[in-house]
C-alpha positions as CSV (number, residue, x, y, z in Angstrom):
1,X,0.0,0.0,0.0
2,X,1.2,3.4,-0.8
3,X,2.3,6.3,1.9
4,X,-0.8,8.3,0.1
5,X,-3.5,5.5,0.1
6,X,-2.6,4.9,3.8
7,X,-2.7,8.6,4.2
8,X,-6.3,8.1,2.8
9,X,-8.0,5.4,4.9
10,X,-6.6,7.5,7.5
11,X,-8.5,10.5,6.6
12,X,-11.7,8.3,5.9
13,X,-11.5,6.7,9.4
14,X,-11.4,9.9,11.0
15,X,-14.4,11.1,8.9
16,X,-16.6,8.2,10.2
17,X,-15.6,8.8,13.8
18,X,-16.5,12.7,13.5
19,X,-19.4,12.1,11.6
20,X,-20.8,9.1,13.8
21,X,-20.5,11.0,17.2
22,X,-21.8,13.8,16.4
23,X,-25.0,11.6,13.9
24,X,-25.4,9.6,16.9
25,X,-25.3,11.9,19.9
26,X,-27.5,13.7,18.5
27,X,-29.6,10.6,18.0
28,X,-29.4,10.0,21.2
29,X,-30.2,13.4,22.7
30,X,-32.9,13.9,20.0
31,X,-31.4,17.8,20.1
32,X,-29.1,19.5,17.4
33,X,-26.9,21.3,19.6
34,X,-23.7,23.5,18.0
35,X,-21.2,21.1,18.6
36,X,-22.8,18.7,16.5
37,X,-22.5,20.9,13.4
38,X,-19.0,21.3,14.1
39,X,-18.0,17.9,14.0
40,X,-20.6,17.1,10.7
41,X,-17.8,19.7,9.5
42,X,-14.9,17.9,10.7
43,X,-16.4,14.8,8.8
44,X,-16.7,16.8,5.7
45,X,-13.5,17.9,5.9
46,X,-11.4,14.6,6.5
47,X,-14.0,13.1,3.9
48,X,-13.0,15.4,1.2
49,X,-9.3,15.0,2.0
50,X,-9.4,11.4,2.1
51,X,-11.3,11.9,-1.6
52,X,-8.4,13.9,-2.8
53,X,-5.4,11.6,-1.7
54,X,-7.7,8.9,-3.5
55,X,-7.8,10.6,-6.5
56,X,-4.1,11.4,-6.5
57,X,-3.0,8.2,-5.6
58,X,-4.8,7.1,-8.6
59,X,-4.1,9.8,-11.2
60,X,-7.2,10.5,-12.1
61,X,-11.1,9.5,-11.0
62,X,-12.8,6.1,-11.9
63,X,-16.1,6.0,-12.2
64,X,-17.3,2.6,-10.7
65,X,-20.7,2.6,-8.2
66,X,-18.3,3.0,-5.4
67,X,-17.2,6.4,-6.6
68,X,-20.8,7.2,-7.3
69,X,-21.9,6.4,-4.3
70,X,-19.2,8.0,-2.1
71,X,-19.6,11.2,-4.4
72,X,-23.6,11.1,-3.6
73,X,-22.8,10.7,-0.4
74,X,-20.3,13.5,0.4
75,X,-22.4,16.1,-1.4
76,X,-25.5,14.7,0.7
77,X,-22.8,15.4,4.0
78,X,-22.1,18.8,2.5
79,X,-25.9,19.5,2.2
80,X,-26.2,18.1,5.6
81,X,-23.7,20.2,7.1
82,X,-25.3,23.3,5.7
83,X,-29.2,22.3,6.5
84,X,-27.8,21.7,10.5
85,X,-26.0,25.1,10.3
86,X,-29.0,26.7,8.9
87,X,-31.8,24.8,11.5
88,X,-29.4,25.9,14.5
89,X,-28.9,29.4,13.5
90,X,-33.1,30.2,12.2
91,X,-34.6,26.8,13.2
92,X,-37.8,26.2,15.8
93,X,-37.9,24.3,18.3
94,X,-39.2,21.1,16.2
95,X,-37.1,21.3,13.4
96,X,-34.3,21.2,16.0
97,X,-35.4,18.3,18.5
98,X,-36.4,16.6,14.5
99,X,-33.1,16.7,12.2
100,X,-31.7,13.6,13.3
101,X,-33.9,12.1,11.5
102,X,-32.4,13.5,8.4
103,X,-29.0,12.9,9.6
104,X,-29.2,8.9,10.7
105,X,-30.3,8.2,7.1
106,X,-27.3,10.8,5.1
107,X,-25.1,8.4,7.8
108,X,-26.8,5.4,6.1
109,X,-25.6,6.0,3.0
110,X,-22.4,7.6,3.8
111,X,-21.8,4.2,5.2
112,X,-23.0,2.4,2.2
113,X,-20.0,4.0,0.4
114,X,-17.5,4.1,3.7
115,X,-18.0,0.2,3.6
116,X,-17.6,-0.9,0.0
117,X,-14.1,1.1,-0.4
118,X,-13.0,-0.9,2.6
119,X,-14.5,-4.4,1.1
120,X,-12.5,-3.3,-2.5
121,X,-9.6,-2.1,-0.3
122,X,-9.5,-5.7,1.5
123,X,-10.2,-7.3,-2.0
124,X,-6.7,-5.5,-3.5
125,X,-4.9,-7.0,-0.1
């Protein structure tokens, strides 16, 4: 495996932990609060660097339906990131003790794509 592709999973990993505490906390409090937001952030950050060392490590992008879906499912974690900053700035009451809902199921598919690039990664072992 190369220094960059290592560099990769790395950044990936670290997306999925940001973005699963703050998805499930919130879950579990049934409340967006700030800090929440600001770790969907950090998950869309270490997501789209992850994304980038990919596509340098490769030299260019492959279209296969594991780059569709983990393209589908950063811009749904961009989207995401900018709903929950927009809900905690001008949001009621109900749309903020309600947009987990919204969040468990962008988590869903983010893992959809999360997990098939770690079954091809095992596969090219």
């Amino acid at each position: 495996m190369s220094p960059i592709l290592i560099t990769a999973v790395i950044f990936f990993t670290l997306a999925l932990i940001f973005y699963s505490v703050g998805v499930w906390d919130e879950r579990l409090t049934k409340r967006l609060k700030s800090w929440h937001v600001k770790v969907f952030l950090l998950g869309v950050i270490t997501d789209a660097i992850g994304t980038c060392l990919m596509i340098v490590n490769l030299g260019y992008i492959k279209f296969t339906p594991h780059t569709v879906s983990g393209f589908i499912a950063f811009f749904l974690m961009v989207f995401h990131y900018f709903w929950a900053l927009n809900v905690l700035k001008n949001g009621s009451e109900q749309q903020l003790t309600h947009f987990h809902k919204f969040s468990i199921a962008v988590w869903g598919i983010w893992m959809v794509s999360y997990l098939s690039g770690m079954v091809l990664g095992i596969r090219m072992l």
